[in-house]
MARRO-272272 format. One record per residue (C-alpha): x, y, z; residue in three letters; residue number from 1. Coordinates in steps of 0.25 Angstrom, whole numbers, always signed. Example, Ala and Ser with C-alpha at 12.3 -4.5 7.8 and 13.67 -1.06 7.14 Angstrom:
# residues 2
- +49, -18, +31, Ala, 1 .
- +55, -4, +29, Ser, 2 .
This chain:
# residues 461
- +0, +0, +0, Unk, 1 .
- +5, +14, -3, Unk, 2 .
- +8, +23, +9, Unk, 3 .
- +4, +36, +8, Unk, 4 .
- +10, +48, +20, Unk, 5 .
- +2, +60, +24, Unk, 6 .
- +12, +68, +33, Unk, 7 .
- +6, +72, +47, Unk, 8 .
- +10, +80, +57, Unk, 9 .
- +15, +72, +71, Unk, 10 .
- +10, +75, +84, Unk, 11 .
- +16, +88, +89, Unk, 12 .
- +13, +96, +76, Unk, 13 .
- -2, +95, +79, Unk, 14 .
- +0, +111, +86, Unk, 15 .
- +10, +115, +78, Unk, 16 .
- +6, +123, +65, Unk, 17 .
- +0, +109, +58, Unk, 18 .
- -5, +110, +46, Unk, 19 .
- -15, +101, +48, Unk, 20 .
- -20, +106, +60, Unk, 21 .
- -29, +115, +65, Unk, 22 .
- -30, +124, +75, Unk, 23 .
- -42, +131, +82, Unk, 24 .
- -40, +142, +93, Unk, 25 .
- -56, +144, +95, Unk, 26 .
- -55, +154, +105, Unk, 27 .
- -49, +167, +108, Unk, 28 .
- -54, +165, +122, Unk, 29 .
- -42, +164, +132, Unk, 30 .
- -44, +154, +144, Unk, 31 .
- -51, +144, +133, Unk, 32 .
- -51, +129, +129, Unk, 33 .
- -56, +116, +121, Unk, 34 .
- -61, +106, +131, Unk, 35 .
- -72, +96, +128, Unk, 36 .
- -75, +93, +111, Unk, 37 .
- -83, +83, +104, Unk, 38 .
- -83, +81, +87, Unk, 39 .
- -98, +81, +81, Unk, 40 .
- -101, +82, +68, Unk, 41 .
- -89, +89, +61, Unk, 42 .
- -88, +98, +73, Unk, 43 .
- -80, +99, +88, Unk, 44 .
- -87, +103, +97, Unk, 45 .
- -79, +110, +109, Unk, 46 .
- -79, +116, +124, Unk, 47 .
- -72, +129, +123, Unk, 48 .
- -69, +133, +137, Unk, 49 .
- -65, +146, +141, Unk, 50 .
- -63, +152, +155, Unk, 51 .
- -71, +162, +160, Unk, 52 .
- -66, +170, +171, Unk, 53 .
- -81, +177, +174, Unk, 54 .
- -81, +172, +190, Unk, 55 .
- -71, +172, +198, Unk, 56 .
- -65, +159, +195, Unk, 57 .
- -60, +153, +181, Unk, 58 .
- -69, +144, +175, Unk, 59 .
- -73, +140, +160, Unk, 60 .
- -84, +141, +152, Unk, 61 .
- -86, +133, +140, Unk, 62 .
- -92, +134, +125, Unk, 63 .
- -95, +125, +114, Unk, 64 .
- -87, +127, +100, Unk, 65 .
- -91, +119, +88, Unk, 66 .
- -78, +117, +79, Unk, 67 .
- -80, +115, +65, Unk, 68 .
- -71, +100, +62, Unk, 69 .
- -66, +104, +49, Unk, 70 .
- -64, +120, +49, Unk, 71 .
- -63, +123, +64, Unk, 72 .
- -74, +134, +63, Unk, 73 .
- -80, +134, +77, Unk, 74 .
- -92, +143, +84, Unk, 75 .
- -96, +141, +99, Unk, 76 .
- -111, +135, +101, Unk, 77 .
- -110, +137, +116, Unk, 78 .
- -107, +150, +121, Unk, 79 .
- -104, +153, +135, Unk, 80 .
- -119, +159, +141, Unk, 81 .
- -114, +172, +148, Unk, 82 .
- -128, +168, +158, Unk, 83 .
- -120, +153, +161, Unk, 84 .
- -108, +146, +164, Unk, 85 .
- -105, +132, +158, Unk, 86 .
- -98, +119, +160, Unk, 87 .
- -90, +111, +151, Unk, 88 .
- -94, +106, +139, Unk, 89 .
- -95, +90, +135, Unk, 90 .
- -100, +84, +123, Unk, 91 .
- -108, +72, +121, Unk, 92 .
- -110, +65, +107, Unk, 93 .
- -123, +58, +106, Unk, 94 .
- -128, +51, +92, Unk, 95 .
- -127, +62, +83, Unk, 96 .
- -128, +72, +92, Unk, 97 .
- -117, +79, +100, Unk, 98 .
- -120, +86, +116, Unk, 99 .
- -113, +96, +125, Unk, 100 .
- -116, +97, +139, Unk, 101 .
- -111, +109, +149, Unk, 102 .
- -117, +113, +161, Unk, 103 .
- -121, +128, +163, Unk, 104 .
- -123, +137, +173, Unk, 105 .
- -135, +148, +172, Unk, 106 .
- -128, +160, +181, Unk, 107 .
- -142, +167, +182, Unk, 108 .
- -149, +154, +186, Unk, 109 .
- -139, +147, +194, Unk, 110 .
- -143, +134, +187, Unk, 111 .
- -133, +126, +180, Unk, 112 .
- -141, +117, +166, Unk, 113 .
- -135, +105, +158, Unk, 114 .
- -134, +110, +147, Unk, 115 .
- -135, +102, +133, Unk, 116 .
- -130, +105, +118, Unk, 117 .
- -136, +94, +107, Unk, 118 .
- -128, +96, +93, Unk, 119 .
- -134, +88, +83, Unk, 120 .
- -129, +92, +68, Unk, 121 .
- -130, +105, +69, Unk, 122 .
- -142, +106, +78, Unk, 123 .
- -138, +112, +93, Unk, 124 .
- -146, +112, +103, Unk, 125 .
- -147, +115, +118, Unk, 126 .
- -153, +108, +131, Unk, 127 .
- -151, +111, +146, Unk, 128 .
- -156, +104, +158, Unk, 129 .
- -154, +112, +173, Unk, 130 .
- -147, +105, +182, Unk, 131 .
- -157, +107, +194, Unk, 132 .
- -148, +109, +206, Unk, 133 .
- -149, +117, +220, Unk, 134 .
- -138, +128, +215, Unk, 135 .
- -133, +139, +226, Unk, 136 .
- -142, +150, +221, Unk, 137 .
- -133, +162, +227, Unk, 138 .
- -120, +169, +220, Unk, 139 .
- -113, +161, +211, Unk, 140 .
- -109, +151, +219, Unk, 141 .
- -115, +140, +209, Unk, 142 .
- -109, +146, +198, Unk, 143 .
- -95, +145, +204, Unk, 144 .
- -96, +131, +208, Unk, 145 .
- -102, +127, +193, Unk, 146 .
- -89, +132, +187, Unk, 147 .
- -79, +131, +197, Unk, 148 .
- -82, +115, +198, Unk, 149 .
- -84, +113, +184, Unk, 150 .
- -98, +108, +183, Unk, 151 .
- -100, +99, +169, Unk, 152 .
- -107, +90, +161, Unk, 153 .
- -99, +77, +160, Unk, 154 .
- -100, +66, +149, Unk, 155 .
- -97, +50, +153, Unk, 156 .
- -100, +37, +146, Unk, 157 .
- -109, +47, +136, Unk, 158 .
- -117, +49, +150, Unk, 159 .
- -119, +65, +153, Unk, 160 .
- -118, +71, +167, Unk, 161 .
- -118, +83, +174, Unk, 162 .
- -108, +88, +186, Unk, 163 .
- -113, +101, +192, Unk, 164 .
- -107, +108, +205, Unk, 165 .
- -115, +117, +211, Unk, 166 .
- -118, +124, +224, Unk, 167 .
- -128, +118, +233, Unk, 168 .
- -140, +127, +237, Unk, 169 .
- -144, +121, +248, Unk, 170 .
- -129, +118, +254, Unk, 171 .
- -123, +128, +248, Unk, 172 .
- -113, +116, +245, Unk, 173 .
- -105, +113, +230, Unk, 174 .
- -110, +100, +226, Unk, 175 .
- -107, +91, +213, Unk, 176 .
- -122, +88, +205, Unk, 177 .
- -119, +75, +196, Unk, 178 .
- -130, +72, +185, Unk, 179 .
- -132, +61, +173, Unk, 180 .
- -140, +66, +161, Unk, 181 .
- -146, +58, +151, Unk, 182 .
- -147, +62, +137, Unk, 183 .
- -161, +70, +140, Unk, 184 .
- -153, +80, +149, Unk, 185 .
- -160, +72, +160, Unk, 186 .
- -152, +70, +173, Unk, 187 .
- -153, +55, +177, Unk, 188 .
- -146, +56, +190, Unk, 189 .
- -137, +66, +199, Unk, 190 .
- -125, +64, +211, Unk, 191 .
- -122, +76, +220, Unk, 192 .
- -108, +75, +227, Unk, 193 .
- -100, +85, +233, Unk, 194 .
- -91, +89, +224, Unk, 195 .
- -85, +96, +214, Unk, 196 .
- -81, +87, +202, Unk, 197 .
- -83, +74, +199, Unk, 198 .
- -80, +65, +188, Unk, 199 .
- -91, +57, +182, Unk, 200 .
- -87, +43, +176, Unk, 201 .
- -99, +34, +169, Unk, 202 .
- -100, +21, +163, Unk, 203 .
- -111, +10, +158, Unk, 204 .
- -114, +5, +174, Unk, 205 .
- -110, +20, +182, Unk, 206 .
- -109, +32, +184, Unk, 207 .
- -95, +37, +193, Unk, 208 .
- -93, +50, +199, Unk, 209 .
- -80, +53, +206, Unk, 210 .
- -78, +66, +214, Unk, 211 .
- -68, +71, +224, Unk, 212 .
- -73, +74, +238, Unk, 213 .
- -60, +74, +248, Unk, 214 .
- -53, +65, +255, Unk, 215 .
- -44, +61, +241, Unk, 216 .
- -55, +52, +237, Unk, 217 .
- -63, +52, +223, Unk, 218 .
- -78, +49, +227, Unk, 219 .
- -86, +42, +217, Unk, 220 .
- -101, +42, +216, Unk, 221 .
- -106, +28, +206, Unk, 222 .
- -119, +30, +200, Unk, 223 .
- -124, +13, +196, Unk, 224 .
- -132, +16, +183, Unk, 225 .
- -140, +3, +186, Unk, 226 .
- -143, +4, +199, Unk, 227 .
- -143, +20, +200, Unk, 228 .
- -136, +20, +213, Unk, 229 .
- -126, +28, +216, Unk, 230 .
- -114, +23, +226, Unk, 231 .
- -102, +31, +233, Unk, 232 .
- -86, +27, +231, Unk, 233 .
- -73, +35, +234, Unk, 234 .
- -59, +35, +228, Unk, 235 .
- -45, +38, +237, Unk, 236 .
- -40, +45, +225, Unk, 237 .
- -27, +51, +233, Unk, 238 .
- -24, +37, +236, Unk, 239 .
- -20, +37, +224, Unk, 240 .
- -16, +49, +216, Unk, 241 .
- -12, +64, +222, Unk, 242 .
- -27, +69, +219, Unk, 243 .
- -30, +84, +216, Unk, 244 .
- -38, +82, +204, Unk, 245 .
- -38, +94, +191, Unk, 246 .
- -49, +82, +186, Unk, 247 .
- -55, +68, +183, Unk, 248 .
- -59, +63, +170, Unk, 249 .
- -63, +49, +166, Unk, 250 .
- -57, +42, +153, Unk, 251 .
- -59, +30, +144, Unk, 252 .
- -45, +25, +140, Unk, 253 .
- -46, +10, +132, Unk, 254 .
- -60, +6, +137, Unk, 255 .
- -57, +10, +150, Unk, 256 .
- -60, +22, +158, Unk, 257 .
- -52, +30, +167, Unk, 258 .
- -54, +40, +180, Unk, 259 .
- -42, +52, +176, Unk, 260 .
- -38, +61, +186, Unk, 261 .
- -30, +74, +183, Unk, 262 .
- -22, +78, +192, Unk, 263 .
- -15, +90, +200, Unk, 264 .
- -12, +85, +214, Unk, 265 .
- -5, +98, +217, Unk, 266 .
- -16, +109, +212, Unk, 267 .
- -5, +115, +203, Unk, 268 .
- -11, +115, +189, Unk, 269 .
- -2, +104, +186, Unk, 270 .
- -8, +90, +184, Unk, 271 .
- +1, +80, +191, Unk, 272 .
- -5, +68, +185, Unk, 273 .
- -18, +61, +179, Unk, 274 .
- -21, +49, +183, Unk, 275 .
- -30, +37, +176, Unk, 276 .
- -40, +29, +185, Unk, 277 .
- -47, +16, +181, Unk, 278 .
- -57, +11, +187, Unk, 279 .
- -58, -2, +193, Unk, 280 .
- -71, +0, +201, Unk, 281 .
- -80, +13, +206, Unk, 282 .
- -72, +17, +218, Unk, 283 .
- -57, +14, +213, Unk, 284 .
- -48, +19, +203, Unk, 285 .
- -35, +13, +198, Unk, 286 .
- -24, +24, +194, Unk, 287 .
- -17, +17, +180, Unk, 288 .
- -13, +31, +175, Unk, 289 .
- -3, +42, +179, Unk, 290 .
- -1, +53, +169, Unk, 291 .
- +9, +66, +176, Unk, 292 .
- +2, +80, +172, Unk, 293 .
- +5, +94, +167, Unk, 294 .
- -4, +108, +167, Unk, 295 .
- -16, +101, +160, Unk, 296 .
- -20, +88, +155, Unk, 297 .
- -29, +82, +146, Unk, 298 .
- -32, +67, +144, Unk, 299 .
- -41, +59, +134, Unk, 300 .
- -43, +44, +129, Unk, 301 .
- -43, +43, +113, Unk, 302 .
- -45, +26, +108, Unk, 303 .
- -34, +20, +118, Unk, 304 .
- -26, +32, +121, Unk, 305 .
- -25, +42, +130, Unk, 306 .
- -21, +55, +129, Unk, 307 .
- -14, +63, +140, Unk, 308 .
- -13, +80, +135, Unk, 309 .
- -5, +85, +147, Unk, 310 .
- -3, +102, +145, Unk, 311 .
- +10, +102, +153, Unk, 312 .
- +17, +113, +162, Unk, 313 .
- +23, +120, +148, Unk, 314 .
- +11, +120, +141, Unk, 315 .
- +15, +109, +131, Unk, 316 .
- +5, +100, +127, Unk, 317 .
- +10, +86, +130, Unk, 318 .
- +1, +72, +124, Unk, 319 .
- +3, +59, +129, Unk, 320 .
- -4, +46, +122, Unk, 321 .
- -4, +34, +131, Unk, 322 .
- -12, +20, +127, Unk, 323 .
- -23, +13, +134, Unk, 324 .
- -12, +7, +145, Unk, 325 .
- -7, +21, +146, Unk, 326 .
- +7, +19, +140, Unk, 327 .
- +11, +31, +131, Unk, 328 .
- +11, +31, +117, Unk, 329 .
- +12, +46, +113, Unk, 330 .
- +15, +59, +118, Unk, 331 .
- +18, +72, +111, Unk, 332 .
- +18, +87, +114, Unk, 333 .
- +11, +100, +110, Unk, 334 .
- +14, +113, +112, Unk, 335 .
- +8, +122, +103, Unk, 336 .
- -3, +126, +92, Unk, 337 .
- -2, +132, +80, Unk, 338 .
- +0, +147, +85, Unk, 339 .
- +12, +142, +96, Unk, 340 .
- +2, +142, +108, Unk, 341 .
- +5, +130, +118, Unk, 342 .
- -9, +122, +117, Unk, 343 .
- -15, +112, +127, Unk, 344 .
- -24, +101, +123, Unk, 345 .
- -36, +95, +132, Unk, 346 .
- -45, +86, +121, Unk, 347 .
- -43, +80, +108, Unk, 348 .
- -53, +74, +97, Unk, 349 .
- -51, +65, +85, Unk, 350 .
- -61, +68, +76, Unk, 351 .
- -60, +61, +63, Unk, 352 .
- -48, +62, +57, Unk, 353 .
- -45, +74, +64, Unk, 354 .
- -38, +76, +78, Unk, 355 .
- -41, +89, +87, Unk, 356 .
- -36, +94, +100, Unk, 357 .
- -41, +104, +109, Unk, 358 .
- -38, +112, +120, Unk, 359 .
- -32, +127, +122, Unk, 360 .
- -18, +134, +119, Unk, 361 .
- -10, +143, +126, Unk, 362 .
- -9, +157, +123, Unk, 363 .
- -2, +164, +134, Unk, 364 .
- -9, +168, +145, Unk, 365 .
- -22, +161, +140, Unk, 366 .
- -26, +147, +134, Unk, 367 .
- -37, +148, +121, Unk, 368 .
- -45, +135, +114, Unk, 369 .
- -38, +126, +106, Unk, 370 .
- -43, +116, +95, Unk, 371 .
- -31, +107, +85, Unk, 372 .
- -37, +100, +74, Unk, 373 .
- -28, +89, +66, Unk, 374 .
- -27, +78, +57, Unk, 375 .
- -14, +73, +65, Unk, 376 .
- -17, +67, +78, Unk, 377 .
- -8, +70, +91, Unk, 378 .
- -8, +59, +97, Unk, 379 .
- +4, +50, +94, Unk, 380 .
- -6, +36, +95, Unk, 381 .
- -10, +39, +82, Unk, 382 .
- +3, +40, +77, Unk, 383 .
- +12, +26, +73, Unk, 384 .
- +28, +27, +72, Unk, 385 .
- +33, +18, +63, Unk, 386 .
- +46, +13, +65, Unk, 387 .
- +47, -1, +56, Unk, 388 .
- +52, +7, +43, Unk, 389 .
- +36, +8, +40, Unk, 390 .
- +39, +24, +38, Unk, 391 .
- +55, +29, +38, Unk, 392 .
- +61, +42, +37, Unk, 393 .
- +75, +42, +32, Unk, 394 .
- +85, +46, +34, Unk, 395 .
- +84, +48, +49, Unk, 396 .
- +90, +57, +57, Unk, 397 .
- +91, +65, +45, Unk, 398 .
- +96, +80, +42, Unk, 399 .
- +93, +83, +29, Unk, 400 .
- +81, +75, +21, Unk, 401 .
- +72, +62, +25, Unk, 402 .
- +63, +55, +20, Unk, 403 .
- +52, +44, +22, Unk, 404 .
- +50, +30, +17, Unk, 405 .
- +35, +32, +11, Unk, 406 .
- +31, +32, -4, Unk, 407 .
- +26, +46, -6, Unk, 408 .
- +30, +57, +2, Unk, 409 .
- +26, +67, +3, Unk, 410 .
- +30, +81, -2, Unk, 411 .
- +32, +87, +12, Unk, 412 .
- +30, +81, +25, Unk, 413 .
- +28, +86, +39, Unk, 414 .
- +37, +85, +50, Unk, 415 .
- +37, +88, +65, Unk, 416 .
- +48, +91, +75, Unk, 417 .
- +47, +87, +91, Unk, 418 .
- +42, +101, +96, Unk, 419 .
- +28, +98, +86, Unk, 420 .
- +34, +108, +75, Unk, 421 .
- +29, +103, +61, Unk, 422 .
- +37, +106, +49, Unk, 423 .
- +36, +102, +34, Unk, 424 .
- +45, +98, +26, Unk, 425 .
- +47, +93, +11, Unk, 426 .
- +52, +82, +4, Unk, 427 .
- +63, +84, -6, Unk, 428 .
- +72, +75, -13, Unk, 429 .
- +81, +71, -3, Unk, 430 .
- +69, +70, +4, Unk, 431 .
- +62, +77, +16, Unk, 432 .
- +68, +89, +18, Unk, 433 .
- +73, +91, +34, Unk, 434 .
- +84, +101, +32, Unk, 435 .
- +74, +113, +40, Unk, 436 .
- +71, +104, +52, Unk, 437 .
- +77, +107, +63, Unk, 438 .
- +84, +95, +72, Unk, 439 .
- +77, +84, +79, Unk, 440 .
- +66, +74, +78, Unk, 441 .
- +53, +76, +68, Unk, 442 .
- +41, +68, +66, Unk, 443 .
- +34, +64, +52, Unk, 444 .
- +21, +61, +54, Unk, 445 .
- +14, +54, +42, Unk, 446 .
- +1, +43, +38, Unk, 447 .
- +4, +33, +30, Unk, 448 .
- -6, +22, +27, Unk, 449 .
- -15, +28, +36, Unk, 450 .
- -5, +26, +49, Unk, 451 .
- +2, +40, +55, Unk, 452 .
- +17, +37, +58, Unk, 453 .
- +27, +45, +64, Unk, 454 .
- +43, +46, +57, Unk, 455 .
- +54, +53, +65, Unk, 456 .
- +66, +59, +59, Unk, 457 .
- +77, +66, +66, Unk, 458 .
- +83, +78, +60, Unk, 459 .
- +98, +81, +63, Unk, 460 .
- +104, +92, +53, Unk, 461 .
């Protein structure tokens, strides 16, 4: 069979000046971010979020943009209301339809509403349900504590529920309200507990919730979705690691799900480590992870891999790919877009053929939306390095020329340094011609036959 190249860019070169990437700085907003996204129909849907500094503490308000998959033209269809505060934003596909659920607060009214967007085609439509609580009716007491504790809709095992702090009018007393929806808006059933977080984990048989209330322990609440009874357990969490949680998330990694603690033991802004729990029964957890931290962390499962972003203390973006036994199998860095500002990434989608990443860049003193589209993916598992003569570049190291053992090569070709900096160059008759490279290992990145593979050469004028 014939082998056919297409030269692709390597991992690094993502953020620096690719030509076939795309980059998308949606707001001019200081203090702002992409969180949460979800593909439908030819469009991203996205949580812009964006500080607002109105009360006397720093909280976030966040918006809805929809992102055009092939041009990148966006326009917001939620708005921050100037008469209510909201939560975050989560998507839920359904059928051919795709919802978004926040919370929101009415200032005037002192209620707090479910609220629902439905997008079907291009049909969008709207639905709130109150949430009928006893809220502490005087000053702004309930505001703060819907903020401050980061009330939110939360989406498990496809199941919707609710997490709302609010001030207790009779006690006077912050309290955690926890409800289960159904797809009617209709709340099947509600836990209070005295707390402020908790962290809702849900499969076929139950529902858990774990939430910290001193002593080092995690308390966990099971809801039995057979027999609809609900039964107390707790969790010596110190035992086990330094505990000063930044939060808790719930992962499936390889058909098996995980409790991940982000940690800052200290309170310094710096995570020391994360930790991956499995579960062997309702009230214990068994560490089988320890990754060491940096300013800011984002984790997420992709197939059978998980993908650790860690922003560390020099604002570079570091990447580490590990497989399903959590043995490495990739790492790579990423310092920069397209305009030389530091970036940080905190989610990633594949959709189709194309790979985007999201998250905010640097632009000293503030931080602004961030949005990558490419046709290259980042992540090293998708990469093969072949090593059984399969793809050579001769000679190697080289000073002058190289060239590469596959009928057809192209005109020019792509090449990419260790600091992520892409340069082309052109074949001649002596072959590739290296002479304006500077010293040191570059990558070529190419298809052939359908498989990516990675080549080295080393350039020693």
């Amino acid at each position: 069979m014939k082998k056919t190249a297409t030269i692709i860019l390597l991992i690094c070169a993502i953020f620096a000046q690719a030509q076939n990437t795309n980059e998308l700085l949606i707001s001019n907003k200081p203090e702002a971010e992409i969180t949460n996204v979800m593909f439908y129909n030819n469009k991203c849907y996205a949580e812009l979020k964006e500080t607002d500094s109105k009360y006397w503490f720093q909280s976030s308000i966040s918006s809805i943009v929809e992102i055009d998959a092939n041009t990148l033209a966006y326009h917001y269809i939620l708005n921050r209301d100037t008469t209510e505060v909201s939560s975050d934003i989560c998507f839920q596909k359904v059928g051919s339809k795709l919802y978004c659920f926040y919370l929101s607060y009415k200032i005037n009214l002192k209620k707090i509403y479910l609220q629902e967007i439905e997008i079907s085609n291009n049909l969008i439509t709207h639905d709130s349900v109150l949430m009928n609580l006893p809220i502490f009716q005087t000053g702004n007491n309930s505001l703060i504590d819907f903020l401050r504790y980061k009330s939110k809709v939360t989406i498990t095992n496809n199941e919707v529920f609710s997490k709302v702090v609010y001030r207790n009018d009779t006690t006077q007393l912050v309290e955690m309200n926890v409800r289960k929806f159904d797809a009617t808006l209709t709340s099947l059933w509600e836990i209070n507990i005295k707390a402020v977080d908790a962290w809702i984990y849900s499969n076929s048989s139950k529902t858990t919730i774990y939430y910290l209330l001193g002593q080092g322990k995690l308390n966990i609440k099971i809801y039995d979705k057979t027999s609809q009874a609900i039964t107390d357990a707790s969790f010596p969490i110190l035992d086990i690691i330094p505990f000063n949680s930044v939060g808790i998330d719930f992962m499936r990694l390889n058909q098996k799900d995980y409790l991940v603690i982000i940690n800052d033991s200290n309170n310094n802004k710096t995570i020391d480590n994360t930790y991956f729990f499995s579960f062997p029964n309702d009230s214990s957890l068994l560490l089988e992870k320890t990754f060491t931290g940096g300013k800011r962390i984002h984790c997420f499962s992709d197939n059978d891999s998980l993908f650790y972003f860690v922003l560390s203390s020099d604002s570079t973006n570091h990447l580490s790919i590990y497989n399903n036994s959590f043995s490495p199998i990739g790492s790579s860095t990423s310092v920069r877009n397209k305009n030389s500002n530091r970036i940080a990434i905190n989610n990633y989608k594949k959709n189709t053929s194309d790979y985007w990443y999201f998250g905010c860049y640097f632009s000293y003193p503030n931080y602004y939306p961030y949005l990558a589209k490419t046709s290259v993916p980042l992540f090293a598992k998708d990469r093969v390095e072949l090593v059984n003569h399969e793809l050579k570049i001769y000679p190697n190291p080289t000073h002058q020329f190289f060239n590469i053992n596959i009928p057809n090569a192209p005109s020019q070709i792509v090449v990419v340094n260790q600091l992520g900096q892409a340069s082309t160059i052109y074949r001649t008759e002596q072959g590739y011609d290296i002479r304006m490279l500077g010293v040191g290992l570059f990558f070529v990145d190419m298809e052939v036959d359908g498989k990516r593979v990675t080549a080295k050469v080393w350039v020693n004028h």
